[in-house]
Steps between C-alpha positions, in 0.01 A plus 500: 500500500692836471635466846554134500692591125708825687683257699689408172698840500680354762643242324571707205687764666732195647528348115589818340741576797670138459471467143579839370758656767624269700773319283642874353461632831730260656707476200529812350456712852617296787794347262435142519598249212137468271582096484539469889187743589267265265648237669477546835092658414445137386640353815309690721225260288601228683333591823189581311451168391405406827298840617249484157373182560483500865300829499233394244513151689439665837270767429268220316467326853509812718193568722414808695279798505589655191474245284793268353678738272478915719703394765803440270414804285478731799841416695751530135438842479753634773754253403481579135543850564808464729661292244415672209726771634764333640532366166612793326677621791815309546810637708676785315802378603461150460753236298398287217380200750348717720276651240420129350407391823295825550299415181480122571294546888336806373378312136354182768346771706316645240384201280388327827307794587333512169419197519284477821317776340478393114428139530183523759391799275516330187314171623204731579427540129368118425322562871326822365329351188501150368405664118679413236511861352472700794844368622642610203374827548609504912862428393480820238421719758806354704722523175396866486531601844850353522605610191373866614695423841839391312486809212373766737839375714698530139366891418584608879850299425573639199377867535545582856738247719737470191464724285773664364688749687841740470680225712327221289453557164329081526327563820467093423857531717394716759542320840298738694182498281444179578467525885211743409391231238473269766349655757188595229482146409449365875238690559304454161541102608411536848182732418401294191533189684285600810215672258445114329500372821223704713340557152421167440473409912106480445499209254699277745127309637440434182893339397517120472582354860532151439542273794892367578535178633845466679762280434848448497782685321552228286188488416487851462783506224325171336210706406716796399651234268165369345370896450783607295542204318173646298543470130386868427681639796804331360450641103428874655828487718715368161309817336562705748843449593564583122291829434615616845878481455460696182310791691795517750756455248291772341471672795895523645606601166231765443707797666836381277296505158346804552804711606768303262283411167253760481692760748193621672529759774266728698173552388515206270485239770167694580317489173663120538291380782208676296529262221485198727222590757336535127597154409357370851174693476450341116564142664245576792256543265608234211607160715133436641360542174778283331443243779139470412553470102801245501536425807749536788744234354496641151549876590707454778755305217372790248623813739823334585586466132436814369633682780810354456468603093427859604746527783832375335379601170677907564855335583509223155366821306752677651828230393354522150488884440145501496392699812497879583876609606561650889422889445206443193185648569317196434716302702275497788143490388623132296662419866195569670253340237708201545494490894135569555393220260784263639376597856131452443597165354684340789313618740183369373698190510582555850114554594372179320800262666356661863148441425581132382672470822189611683318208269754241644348504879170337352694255311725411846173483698316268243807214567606544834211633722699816579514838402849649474525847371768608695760193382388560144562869510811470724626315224449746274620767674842365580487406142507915461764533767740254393453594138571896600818346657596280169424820311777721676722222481452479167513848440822495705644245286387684187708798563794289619471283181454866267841623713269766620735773722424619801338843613498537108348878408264449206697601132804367638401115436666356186250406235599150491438482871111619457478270234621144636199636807276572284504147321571303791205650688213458202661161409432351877183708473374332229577186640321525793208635358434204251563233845220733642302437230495136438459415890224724498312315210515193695290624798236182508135674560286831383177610593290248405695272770534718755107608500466099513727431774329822708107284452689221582639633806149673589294186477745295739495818750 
């Protein structure tokens, strides 16, 4: 499990990369309008729609040696790595266009990548245990590993590649740190990614192998059709699309609240990613057990409310005079408090809506005869990739609607500026959270019918 689970880092070093630095890199380094980098992030989406679902579509009929999902896992990792630092290497010298273009192949390069790697890996989990529980407690391990991957990327970030020099007082705006930053983060993937795969290269004679029948493309895409047309696929992608566009809202705004609200700098972002690997280690251990006393529906809807209570709760006290000022000594252990309970809260969310996902190929299989992990999680994924897209659009929007200037140095921000972001960002945040929360409490089966279906399923095999 712990090598199958390492693979994760992989995608968390991408997610914290896209979600946390990618927008102010472009924007506040590179010099590109915020509104048009969101925009042309989402764009790139575009292309993904068609690259999610034909990778989890392909890799559930692929046959060979190694199984249906390690041949996809093992060829992303070079690509991934050249990508990932092309990305944050575009032309010095480059115009506006240039640079948008630059972003636009390099953002399709990437997500592609991660997706013939993610999407196989991902569909292993219902092929690794058919339990109830136990997939609840596979997708925690993933959670934690790429949560480890994605803040272990943020500390090296924040203390090393940008930290703060003579030159750059915000290393956040130092150009150079983040070929360095880059470079790191290839590897990470490339090793992480390779680990899972020879790691878990012994289970693959044991991996579902069911047989394929050919047929046509039409009838190829009719099939596609009747798969996702699943009821509980289709309430766990309206959940999803919600709780994941407030992440990368959360995320693409991250660097911009804690530099121009709470004015953080140096060692602070350290102690920072502290507080949330803390948050993620208390949801590692709470959303199995939650999952077994309410159920996944219940606590998944549970996590996503009161993380959005803790984690927009510091910016409302904040409007109404309530919170610790910038420069008060007990301004950041109230921060903190409030992030690690917000974090272990959504991300327990998070774990639940993955392992009800895993629950879904059982349900598939019981009406149509076919077992489709890779389509179900493909969905899901590009879900995650489209919503980290909407997010820094969003985020791009929000600073354009809060008139927010420009290679700003923190201090120098009018008050009424913070403010109009501040509300603007918990408002939508809010918002989201409660959409998240009602789609989730429509998710049709628990336990009880999913041990059912697997007896079911074992008596007609």
């Amino acid at each position: 499990m712990t090598s199958y689970a390492f693979g994760a880092t992989a995608y968390g070093v991408k997610d914290s990369g896209f979600g946390t630095f990618l927008l102010l890199f472009y924007n506040q380094v590179v010099g590109l309008p915020s509104a048009t980098v969101g925009l042309v992030i989402m764009l790139a989406l575009v292309i993904d729609a068609f690259i999610d679902p034909a990778v989890g579509f392909l890799s559930d009929r692929t046959r060979s040696g190694w199984g249906r999902r390690h041949p996809w896992m093992y060829a992303s990792a070079l690509p991934i790595m050249v990508g990932w630092i092309a990305l944050w290497n575009p032309p010095a010298d480059a115009s506006h266009t240039t640079a948008l273009v630059w972003l636009f192949a390099c953002a399709v390069l990437v997500r592609s990548a991660v997706s013939c790697y993610e999407v196989p890996s991902v569909a292993l989990t219902p092929e690794l245990s058919a339990d109830y529980d136990e997939r609840t407690r596979i997708m925690a391990w993933r959670y934690l590993f790429g949560w480890i991957g994605g803040l272990a990327m943020l500390t090296a970030a924040y203390l090393y590649f940008l930290a703060p020099t003579a030159g750059f007082p915000n290393g956040l705006l130092n150009r150079a740190g983040y070929g360095g930053f880059a470079l790191a983060g290839a590897l990470f993937m490339g090793i992480a990614i390779l680990v899972s795969a020879g790691g878990t290269h012994h289970e693959i004679p044991n991996l579902p192998q069911p047989e394929i029948v050919p047929q046509s493309l039409v009838q190829n895409f009719r099939e596609l059709g009747e798969t996702v047309r699943n009821r509980a696929f289709v309430v766990l992608m309206l959940a999803s699309v919600c709780a994941y566009t407030l992440q990368g809202i959360s995320y693409a705004m991250s660097n911009y609240l804690y530099s121009y609200v709470w004015r953080f700098e140096g060692p602070v972002f350290a102690y920072l990613t502290m507080a949330l690997f803390s948050g993620v280690f208390v949801a590692f251990g709470v959303a199995p057990r939650a999952g077994r006393l309410l159920g996944k529906p219940r606590a998944a809807m549970a996590g996503v409310l009161m993380g959005a209570t803790f984690n927009t709760a510091p910016y409302w006290l904040r409007l109404a005079g309530l919170f610790p000022e910038v420069g008060d000594a007990a301004l950041l252990p109230v921060l903190f408090a409030f992030f690690i309970a917000g974090t272990a809260c959504n991300v327990s969310g998070f774990i639940l809506g993955a392992s009800m996902m895993a629950d879904v190929a059982e349900d598939s299989e019981a009406k149509t005869g076919r077992r489709s992990e890779g389509v179900f999680f493909a969905g899901s994924f590009f879900v995650q990739k489209c919503t980290s897209g909407i997010g820094i659009f969003a985020a791009g929007m929000i600073l354009a609607l809060a008139n927010f200037p420009a290679r700003a140095n923190p201090g120098t921000v009018p008050v009424a500026t913070i403010d109009r972001l501040t509300v603007t960002y918990a408002g939508l945040y809010i918002l989201l959270a409660c959409a998240a929360a009602f789609f989730f409490t429509r998710f049709p089966f628990g336990r009880a019918e999913h041990d059912a279906r697997l007896a079911r399923l074992a008596a007609a095999d």
